[in-house]
PDB file of N, CA, C and O in Angstrom:
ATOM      1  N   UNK A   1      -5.002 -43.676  14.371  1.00  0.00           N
ATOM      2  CA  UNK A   1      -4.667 -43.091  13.084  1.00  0.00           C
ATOM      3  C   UNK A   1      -3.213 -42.625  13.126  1.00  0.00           C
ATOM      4  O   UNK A   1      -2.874 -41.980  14.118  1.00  0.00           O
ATOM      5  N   UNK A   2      -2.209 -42.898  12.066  1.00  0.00           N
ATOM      6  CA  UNK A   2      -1.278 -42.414  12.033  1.00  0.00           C
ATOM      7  C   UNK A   2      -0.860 -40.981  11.964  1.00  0.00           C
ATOM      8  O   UNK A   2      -1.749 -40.152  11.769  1.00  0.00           O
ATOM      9  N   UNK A   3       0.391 -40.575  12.099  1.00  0.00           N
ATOM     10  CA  UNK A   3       0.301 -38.877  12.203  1.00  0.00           C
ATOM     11  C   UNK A   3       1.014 -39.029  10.820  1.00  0.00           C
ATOM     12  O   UNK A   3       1.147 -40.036  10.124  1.00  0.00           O
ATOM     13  N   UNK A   4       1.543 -37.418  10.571  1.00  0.00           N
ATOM     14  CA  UNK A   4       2.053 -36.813   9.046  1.00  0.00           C
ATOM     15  C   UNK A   4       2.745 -38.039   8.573  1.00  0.00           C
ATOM     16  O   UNK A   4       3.091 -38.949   9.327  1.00  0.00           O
ATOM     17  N   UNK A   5       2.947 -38.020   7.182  1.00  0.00           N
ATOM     18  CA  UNK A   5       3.972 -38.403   6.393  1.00  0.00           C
ATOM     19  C   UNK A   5       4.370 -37.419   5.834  1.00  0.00           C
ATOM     20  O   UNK A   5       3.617 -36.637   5.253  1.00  0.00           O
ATOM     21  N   UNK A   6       6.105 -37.236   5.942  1.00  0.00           N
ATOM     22  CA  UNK A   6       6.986 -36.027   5.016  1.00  0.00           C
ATOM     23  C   UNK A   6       7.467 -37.068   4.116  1.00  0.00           C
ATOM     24  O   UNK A   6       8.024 -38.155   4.270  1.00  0.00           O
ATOM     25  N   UNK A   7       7.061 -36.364   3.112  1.00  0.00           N
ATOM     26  CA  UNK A   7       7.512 -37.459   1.412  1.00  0.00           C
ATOM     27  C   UNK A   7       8.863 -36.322   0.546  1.00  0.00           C
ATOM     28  O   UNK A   7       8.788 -35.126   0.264  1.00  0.00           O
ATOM     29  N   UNK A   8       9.522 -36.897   0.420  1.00  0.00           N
ATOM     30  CA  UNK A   8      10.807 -36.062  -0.486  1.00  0.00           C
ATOM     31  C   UNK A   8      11.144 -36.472  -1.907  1.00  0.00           C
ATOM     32  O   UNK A   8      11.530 -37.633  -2.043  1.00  0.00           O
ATOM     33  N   UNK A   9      11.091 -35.993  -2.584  1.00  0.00           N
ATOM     34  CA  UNK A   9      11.738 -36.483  -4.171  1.00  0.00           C
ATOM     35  C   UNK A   9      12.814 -35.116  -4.749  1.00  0.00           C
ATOM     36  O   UNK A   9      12.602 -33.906  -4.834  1.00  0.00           O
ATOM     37  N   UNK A  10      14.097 -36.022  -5.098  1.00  0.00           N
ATOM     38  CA  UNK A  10      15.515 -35.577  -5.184  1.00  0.00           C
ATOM     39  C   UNK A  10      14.634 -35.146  -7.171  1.00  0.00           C
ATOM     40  O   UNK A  10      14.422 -35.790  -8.198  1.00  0.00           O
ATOM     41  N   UNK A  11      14.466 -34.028  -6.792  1.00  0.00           N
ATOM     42  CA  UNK A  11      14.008 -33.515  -8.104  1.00  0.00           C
ATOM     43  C   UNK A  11      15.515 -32.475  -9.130  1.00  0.00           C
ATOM     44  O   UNK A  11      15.394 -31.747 -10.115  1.00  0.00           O
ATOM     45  N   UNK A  12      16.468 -32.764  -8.535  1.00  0.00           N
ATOM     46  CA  UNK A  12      17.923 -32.116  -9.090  1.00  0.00           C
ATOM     47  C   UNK A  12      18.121 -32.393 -10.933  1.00  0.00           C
ATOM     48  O   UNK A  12      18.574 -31.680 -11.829  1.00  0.00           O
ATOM     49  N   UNK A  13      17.579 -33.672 -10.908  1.00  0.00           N
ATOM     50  CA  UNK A  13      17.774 -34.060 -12.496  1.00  0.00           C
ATOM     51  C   UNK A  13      16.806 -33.485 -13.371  1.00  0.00           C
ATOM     52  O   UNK A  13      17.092 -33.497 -14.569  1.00  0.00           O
ATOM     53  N   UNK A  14      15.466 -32.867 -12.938  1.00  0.00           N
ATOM     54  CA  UNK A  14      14.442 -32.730 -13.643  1.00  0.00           C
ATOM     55  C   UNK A  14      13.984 -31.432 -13.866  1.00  0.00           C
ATOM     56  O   UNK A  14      12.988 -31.172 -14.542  1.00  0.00           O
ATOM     57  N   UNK A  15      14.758 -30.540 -13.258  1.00  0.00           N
ATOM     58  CA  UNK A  15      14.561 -29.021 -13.224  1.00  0.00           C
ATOM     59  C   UNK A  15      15.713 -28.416 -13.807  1.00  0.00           C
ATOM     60  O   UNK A  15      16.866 -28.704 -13.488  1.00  0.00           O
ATOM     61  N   UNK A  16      15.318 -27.400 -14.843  1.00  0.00           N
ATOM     62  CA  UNK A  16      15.820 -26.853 -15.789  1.00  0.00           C
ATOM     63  C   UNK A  16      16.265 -25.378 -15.119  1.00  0.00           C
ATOM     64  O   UNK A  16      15.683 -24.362 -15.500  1.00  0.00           O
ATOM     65  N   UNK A  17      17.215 -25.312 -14.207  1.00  0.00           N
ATOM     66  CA  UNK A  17      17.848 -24.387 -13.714  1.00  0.00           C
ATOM     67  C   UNK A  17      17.810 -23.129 -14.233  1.00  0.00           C
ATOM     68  O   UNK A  17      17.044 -22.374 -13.635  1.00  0.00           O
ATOM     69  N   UNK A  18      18.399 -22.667 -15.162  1.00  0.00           N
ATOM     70  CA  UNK A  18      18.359 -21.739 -15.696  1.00  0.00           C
ATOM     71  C   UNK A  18      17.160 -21.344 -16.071  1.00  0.00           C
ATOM     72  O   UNK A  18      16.728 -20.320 -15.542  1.00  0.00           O
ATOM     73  N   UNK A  19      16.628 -21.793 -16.708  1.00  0.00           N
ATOM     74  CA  UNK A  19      14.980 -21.619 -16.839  1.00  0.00           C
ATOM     75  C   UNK A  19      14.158 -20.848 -15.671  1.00  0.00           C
ATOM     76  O   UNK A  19      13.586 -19.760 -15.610  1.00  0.00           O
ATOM     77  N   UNK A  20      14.374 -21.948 -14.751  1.00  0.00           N
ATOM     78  CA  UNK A  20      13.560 -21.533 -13.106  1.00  0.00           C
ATOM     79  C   UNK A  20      14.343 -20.398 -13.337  1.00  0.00           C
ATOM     80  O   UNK A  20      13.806 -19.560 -14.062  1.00  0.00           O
ATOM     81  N   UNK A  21      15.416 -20.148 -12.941  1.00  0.00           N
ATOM     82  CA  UNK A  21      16.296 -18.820 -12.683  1.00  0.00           C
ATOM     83  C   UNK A  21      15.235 -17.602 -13.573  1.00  0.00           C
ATOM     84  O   UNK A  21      14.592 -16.674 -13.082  1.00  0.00           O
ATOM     85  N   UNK A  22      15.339 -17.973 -14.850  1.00  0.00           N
ATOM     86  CA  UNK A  22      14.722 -16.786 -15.901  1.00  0.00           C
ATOM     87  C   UNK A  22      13.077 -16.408 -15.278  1.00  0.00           C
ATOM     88  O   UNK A  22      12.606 -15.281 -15.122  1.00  0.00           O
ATOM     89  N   UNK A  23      12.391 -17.782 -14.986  1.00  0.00           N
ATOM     90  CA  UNK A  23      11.425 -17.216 -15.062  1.00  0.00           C
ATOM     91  C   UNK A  23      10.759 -16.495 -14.045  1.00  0.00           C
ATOM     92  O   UNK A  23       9.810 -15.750 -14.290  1.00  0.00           O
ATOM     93  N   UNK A  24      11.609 -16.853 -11.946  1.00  0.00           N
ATOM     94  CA  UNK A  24      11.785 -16.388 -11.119  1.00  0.00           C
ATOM     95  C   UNK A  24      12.222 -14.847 -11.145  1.00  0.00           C
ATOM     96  O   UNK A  24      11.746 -13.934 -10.469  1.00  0.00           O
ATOM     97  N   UNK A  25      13.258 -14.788 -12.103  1.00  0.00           N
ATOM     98  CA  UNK A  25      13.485 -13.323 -12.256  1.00  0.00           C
ATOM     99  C   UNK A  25      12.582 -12.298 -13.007  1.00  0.00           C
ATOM    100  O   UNK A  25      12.645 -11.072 -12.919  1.00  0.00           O
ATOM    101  N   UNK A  26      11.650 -13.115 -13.833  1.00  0.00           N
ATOM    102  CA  UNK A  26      10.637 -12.428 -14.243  1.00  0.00           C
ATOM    103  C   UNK A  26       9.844 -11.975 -13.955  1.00  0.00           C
ATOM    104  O   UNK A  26       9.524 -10.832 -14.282  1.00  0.00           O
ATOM    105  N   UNK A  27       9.080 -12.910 -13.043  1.00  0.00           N
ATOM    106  CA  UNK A  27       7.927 -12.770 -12.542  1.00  0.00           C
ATOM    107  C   UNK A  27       8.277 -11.662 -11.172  1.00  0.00           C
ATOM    108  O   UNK A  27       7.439 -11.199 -10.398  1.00  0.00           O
ATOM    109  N   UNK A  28       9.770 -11.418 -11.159  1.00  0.00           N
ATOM    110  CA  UNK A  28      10.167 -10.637  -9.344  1.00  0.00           C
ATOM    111  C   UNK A  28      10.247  -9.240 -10.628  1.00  0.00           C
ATOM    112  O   UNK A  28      10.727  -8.344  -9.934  1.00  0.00           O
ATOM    113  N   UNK A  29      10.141  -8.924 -11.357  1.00  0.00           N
ATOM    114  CA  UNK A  29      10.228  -7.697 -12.229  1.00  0.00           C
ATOM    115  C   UNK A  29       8.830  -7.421 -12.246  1.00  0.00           C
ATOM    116  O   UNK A  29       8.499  -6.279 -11.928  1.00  0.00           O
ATOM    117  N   UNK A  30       7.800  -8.375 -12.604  1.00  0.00           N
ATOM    118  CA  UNK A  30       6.774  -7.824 -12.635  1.00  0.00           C
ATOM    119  C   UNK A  30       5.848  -7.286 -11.041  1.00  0.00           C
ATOM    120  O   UNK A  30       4.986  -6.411 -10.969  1.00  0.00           O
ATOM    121  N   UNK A  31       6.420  -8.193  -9.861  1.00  0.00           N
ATOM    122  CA  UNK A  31       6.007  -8.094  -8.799  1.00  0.00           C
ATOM    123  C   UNK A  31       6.432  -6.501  -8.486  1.00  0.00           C
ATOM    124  O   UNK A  31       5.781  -5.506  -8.166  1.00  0.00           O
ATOM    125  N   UNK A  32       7.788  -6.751  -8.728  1.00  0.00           N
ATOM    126  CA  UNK A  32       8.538  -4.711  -8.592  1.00  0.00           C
ATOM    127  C   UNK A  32       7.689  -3.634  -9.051  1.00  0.00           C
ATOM    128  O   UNK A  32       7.204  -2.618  -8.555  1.00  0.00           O
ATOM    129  N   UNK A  33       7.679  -4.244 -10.230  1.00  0.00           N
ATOM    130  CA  UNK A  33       6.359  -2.859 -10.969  1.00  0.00           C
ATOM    131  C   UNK A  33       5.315  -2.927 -10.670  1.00  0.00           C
ATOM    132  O   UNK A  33       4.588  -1.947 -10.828  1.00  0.00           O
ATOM    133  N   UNK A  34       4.856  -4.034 -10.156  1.00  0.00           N
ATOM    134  CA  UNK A  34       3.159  -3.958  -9.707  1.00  0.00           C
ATOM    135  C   UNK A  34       3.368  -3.108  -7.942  1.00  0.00           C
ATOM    136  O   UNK A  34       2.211  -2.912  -7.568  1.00  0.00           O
ATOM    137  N   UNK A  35       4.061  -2.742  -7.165  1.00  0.00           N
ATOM    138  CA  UNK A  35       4.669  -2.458  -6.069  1.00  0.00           C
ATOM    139  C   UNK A  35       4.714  -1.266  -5.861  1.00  0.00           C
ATOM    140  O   UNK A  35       4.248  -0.522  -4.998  1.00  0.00           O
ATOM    141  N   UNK A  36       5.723  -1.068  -7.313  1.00  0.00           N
ATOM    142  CA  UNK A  36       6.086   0.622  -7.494  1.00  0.00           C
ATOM    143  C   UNK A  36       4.698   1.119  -7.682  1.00  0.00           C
ATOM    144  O   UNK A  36       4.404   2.187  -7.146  1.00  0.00           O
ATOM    145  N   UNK A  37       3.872   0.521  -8.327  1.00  0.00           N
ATOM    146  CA  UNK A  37       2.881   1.535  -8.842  1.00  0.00           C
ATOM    147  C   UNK A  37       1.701   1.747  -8.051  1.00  0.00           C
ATOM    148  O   UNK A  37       0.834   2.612  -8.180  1.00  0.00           O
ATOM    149  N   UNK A  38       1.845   0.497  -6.920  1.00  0.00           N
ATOM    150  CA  UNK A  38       0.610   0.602  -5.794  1.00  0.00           C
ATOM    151  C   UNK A  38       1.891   1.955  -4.858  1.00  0.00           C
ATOM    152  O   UNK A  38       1.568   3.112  -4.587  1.00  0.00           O
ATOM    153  N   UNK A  39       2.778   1.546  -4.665  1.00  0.00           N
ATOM    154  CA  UNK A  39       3.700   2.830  -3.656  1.00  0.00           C
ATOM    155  C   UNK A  39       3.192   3.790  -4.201  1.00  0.00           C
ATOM    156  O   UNK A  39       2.405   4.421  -3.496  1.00  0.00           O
ATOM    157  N   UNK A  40       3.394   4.238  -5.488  1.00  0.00           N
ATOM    158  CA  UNK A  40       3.231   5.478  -6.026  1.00  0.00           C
ATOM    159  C   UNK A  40       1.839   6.187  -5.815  1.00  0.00           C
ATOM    160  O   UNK A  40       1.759   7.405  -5.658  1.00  0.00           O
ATOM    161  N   UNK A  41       0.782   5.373  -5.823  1.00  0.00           N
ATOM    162  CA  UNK A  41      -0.760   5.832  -5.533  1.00  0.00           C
ATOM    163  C   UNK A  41      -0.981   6.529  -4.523  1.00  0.00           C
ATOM    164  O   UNK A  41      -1.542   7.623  -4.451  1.00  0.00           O
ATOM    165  N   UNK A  42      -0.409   5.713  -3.503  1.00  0.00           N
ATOM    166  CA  UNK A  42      -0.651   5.702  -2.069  1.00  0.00           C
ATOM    167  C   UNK A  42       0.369   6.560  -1.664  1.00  0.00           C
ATOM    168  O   UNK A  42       0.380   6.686  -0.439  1.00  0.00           O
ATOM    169  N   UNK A  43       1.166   7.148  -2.201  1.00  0.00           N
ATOM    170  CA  UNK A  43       2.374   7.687  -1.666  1.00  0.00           C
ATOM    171  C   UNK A  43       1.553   9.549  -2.116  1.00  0.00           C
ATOM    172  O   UNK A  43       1.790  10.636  -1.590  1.00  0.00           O
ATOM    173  N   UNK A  44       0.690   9.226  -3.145  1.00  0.00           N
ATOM    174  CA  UNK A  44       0.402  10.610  -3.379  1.00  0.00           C
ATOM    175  C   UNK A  44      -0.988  10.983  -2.666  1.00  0.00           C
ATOM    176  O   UNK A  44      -2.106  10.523  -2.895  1.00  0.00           O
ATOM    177  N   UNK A  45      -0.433  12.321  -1.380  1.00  0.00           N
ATOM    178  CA  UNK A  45      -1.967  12.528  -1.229  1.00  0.00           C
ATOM    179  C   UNK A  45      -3.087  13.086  -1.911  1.00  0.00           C
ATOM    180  O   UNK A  45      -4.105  13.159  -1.223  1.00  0.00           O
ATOM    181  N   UNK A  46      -3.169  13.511  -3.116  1.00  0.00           N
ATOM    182  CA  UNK A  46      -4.089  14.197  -3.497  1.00  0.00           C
ATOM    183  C   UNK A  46      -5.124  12.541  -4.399  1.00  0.00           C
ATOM    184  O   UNK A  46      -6.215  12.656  -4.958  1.00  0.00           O
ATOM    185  N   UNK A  47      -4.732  11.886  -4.327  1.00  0.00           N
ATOM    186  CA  UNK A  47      -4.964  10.564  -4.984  1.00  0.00           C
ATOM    187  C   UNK A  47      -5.651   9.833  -3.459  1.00  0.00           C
ATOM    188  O   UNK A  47      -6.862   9.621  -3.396  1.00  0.00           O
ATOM    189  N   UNK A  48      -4.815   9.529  -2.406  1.00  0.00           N
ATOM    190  CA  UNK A  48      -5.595   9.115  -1.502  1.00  0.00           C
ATOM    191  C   UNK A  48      -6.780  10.022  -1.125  1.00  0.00           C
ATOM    192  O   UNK A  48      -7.916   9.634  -0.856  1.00  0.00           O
ATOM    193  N   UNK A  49      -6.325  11.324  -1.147  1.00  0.00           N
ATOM    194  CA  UNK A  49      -7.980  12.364  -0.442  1.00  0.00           C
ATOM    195  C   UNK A  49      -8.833  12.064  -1.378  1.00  0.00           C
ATOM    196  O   UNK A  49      -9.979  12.173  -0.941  1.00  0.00           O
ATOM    197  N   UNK A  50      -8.784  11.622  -2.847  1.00  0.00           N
ATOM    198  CA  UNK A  50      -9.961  12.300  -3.583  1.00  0.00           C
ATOM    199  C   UNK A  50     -10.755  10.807  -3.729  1.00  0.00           C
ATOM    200  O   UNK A  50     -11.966  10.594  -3.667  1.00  0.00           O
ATOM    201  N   UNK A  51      -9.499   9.723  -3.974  1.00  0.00           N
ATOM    202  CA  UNK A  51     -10.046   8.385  -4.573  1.00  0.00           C
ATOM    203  C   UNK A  51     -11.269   7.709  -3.405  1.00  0.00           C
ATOM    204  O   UNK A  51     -11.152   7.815  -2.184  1.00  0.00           O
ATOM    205  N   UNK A  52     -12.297   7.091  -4.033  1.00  0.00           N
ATOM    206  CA  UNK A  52     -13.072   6.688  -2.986  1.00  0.00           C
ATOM    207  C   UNK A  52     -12.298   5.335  -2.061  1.00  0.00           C
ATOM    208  O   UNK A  52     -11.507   4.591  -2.641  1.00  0.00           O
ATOM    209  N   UNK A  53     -12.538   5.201  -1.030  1.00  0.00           N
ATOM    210  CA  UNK A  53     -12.437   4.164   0.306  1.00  0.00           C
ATOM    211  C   UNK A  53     -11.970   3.046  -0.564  1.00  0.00           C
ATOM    212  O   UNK A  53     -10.773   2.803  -0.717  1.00  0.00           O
ATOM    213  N   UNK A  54     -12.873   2.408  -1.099  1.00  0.00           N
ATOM    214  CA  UNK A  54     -12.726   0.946  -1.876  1.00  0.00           C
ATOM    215  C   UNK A  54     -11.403   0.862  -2.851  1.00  0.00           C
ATOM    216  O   UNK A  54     -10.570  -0.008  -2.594  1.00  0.00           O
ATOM    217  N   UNK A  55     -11.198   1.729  -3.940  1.00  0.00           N
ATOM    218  CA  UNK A  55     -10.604   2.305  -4.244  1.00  0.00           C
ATOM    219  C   UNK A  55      -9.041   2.225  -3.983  1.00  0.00           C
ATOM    220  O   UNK A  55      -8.294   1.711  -4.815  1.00  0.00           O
ATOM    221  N   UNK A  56      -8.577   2.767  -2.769  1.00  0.00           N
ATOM    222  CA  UNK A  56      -7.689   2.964  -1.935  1.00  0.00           C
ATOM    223  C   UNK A  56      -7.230   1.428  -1.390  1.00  0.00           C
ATOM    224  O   UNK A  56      -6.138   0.859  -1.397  1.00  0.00           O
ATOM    225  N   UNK A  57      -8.755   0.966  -0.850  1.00  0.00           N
ATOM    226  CA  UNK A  57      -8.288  -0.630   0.094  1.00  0.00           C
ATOM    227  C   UNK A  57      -7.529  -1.331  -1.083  1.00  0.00           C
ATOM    228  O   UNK A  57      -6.444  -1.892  -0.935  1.00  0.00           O
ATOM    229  N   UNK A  58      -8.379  -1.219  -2.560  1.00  0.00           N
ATOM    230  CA  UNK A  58      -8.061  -1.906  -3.637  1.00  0.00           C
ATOM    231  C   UNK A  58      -6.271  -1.785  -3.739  1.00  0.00           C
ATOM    232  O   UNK A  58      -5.493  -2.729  -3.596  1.00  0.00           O
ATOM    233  N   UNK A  59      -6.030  -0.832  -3.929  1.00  0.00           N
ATOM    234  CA  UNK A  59      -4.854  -0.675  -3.878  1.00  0.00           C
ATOM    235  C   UNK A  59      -4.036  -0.572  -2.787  1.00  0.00           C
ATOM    236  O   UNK A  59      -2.900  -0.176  -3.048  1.00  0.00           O
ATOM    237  N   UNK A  60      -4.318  -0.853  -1.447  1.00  0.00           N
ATOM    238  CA  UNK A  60      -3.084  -1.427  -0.805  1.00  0.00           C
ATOM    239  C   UNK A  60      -3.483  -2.871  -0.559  1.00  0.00           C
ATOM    240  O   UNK A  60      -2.655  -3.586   0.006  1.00  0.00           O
ATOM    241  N   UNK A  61      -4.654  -3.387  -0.915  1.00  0.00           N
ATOM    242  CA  UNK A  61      -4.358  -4.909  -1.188  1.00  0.00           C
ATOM    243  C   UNK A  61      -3.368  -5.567  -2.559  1.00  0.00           C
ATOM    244  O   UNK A  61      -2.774  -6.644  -2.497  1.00  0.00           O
ATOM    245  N   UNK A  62      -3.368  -4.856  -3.481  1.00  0.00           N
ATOM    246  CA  UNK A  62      -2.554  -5.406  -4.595  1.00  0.00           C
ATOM    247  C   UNK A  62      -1.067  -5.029  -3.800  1.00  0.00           C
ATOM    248  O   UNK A  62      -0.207  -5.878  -3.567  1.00  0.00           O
ATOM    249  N   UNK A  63      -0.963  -3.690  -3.465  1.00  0.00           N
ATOM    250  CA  UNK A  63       0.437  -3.792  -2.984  1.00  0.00           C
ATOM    251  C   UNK A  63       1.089  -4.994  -1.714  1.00  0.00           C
ATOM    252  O   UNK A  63       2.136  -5.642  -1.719  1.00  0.00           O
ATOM    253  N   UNK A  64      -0.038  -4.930  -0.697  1.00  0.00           N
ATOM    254  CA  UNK A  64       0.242  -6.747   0.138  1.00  0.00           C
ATOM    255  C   UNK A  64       0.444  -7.850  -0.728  1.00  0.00           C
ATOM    256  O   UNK A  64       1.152  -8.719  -0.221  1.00  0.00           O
ATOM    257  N   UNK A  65       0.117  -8.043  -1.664  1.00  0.00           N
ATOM    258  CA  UNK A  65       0.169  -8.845  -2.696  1.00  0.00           C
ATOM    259  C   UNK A  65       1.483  -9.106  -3.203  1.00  0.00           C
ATOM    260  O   UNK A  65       2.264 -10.056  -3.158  1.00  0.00           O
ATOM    261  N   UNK A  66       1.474  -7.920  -3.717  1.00  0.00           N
ATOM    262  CA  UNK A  66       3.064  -7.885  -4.625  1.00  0.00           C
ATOM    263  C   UNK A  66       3.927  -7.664  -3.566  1.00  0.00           C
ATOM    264  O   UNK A  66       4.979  -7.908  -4.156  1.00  0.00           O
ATOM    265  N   UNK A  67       4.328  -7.324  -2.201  1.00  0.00           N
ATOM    266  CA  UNK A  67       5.441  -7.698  -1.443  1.00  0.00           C
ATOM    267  C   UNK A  67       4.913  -9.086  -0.821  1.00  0.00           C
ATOM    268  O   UNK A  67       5.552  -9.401   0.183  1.00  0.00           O
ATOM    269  N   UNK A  68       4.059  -9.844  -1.123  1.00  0.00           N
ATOM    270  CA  UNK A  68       4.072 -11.101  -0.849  1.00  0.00           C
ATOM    271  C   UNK A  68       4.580 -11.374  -1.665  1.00  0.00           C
ATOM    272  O   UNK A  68       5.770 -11.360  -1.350  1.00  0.00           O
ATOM    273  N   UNK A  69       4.414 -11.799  -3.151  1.00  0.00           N
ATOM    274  CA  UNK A  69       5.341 -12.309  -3.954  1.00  0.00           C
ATOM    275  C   UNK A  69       6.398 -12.062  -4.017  1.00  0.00           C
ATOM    276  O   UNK A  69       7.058 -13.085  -4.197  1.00  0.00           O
ATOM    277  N   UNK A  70       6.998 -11.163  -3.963  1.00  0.00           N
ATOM    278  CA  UNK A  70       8.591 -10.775  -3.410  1.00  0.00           C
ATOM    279  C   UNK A  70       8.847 -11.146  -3.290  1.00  0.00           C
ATOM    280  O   UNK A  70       9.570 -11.795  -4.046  1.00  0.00           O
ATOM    281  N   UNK A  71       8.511 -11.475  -1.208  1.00  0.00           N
ATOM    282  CA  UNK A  71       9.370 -12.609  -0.658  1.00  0.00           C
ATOM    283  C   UNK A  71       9.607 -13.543  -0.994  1.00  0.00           C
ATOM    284  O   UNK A  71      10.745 -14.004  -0.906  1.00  0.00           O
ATOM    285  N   UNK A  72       8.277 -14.373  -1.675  1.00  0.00           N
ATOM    286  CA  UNK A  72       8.146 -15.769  -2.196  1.00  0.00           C
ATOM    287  C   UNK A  72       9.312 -15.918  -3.215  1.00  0.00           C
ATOM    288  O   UNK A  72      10.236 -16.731  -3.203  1.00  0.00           O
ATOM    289  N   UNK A  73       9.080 -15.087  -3.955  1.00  0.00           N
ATOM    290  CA  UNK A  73       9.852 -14.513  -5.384  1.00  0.00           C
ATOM    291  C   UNK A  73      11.413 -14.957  -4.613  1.00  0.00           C
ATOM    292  O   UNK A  73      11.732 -16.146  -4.618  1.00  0.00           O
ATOM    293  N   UNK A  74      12.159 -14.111  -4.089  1.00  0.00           N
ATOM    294  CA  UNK A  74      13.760 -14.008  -3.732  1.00  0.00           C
ATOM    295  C   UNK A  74      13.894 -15.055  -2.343  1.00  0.00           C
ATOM    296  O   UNK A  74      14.965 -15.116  -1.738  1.00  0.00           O
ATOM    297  N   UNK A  75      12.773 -15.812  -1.940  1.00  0.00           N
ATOM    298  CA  UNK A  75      13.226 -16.928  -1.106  1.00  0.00           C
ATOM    299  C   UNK A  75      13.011 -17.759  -2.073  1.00  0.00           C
ATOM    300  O   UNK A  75      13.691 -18.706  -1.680  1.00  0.00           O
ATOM    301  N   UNK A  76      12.454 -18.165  -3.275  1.00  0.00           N
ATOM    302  CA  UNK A  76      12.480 -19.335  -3.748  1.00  0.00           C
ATOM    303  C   UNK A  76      14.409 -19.223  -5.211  1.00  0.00           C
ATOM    304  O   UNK A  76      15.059 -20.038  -5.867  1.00  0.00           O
ATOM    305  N   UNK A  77      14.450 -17.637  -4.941  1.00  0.00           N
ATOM    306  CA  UNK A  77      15.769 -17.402  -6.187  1.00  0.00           C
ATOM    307  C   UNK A  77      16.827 -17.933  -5.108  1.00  0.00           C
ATOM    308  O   UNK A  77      17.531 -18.898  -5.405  1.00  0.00           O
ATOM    309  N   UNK A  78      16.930 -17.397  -4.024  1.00  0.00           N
ATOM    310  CA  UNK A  78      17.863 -17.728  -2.790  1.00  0.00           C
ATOM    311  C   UNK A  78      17.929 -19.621  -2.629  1.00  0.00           C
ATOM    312  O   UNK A  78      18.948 -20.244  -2.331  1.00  0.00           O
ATOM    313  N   UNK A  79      16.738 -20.158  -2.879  1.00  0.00           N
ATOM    314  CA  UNK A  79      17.331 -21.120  -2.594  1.00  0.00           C
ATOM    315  C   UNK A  79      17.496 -22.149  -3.406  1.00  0.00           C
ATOM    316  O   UNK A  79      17.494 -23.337  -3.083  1.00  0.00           O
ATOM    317  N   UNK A  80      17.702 -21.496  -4.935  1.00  0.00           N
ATOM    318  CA  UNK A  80      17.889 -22.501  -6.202  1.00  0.00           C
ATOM    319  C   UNK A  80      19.486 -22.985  -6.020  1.00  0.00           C
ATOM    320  O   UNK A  80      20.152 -22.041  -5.595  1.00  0.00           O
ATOM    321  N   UNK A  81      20.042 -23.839  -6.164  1.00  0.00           N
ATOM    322  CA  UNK A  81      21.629 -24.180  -5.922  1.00  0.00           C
ATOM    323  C   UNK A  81      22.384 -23.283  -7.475  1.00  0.00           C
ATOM    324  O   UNK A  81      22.101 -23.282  -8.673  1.00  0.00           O
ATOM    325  N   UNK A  82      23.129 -22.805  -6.873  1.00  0.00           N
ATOM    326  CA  UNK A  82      24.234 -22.271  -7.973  1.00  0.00           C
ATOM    327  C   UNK A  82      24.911 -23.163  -9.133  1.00  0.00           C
ATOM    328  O   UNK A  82      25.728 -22.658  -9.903  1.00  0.00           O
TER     329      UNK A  82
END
């Protein structure tokens, strides 16, 4: 059996730059605020003591979340060509 094939397509003509740009920057605004507002939960103790267990996990899984998209977010803005 053969091993991988890496397949490439020069997609430069077909992507609407600015666009990607807009909508990359959008979606990294909403990732920010979804971030801030899991920080902010978790940042307050009277919110972690009282909120139940699940609760809590709930919200530092959305926050893993939204600094995953981040990265994704500003490595995919980083590597749009100028």
């Amino acid at each position: 059996m053969p091993g991988p094939i890496d397949v490439a397509l020069d997609t430069r003509g077909s992507i609407d730059l600015a666009a990607e740009r807009a909508r990359l920057t959008k979606d990294r605004a909403a990732a920010e605020k979804e971030a801030a507002q899991a920080r902010a939960k978790l940042d307050n103790p009277a919110f972690v003591g009282k909120a139940p267990e699940p609760v809590v996990a709930k919200i530092r899984d959305r926050l893993a979340v939204a600094e995953a998209d981040l990265t994704r977010i500003n490595a995919a803005l980083e590597a749009l060509p100028s």
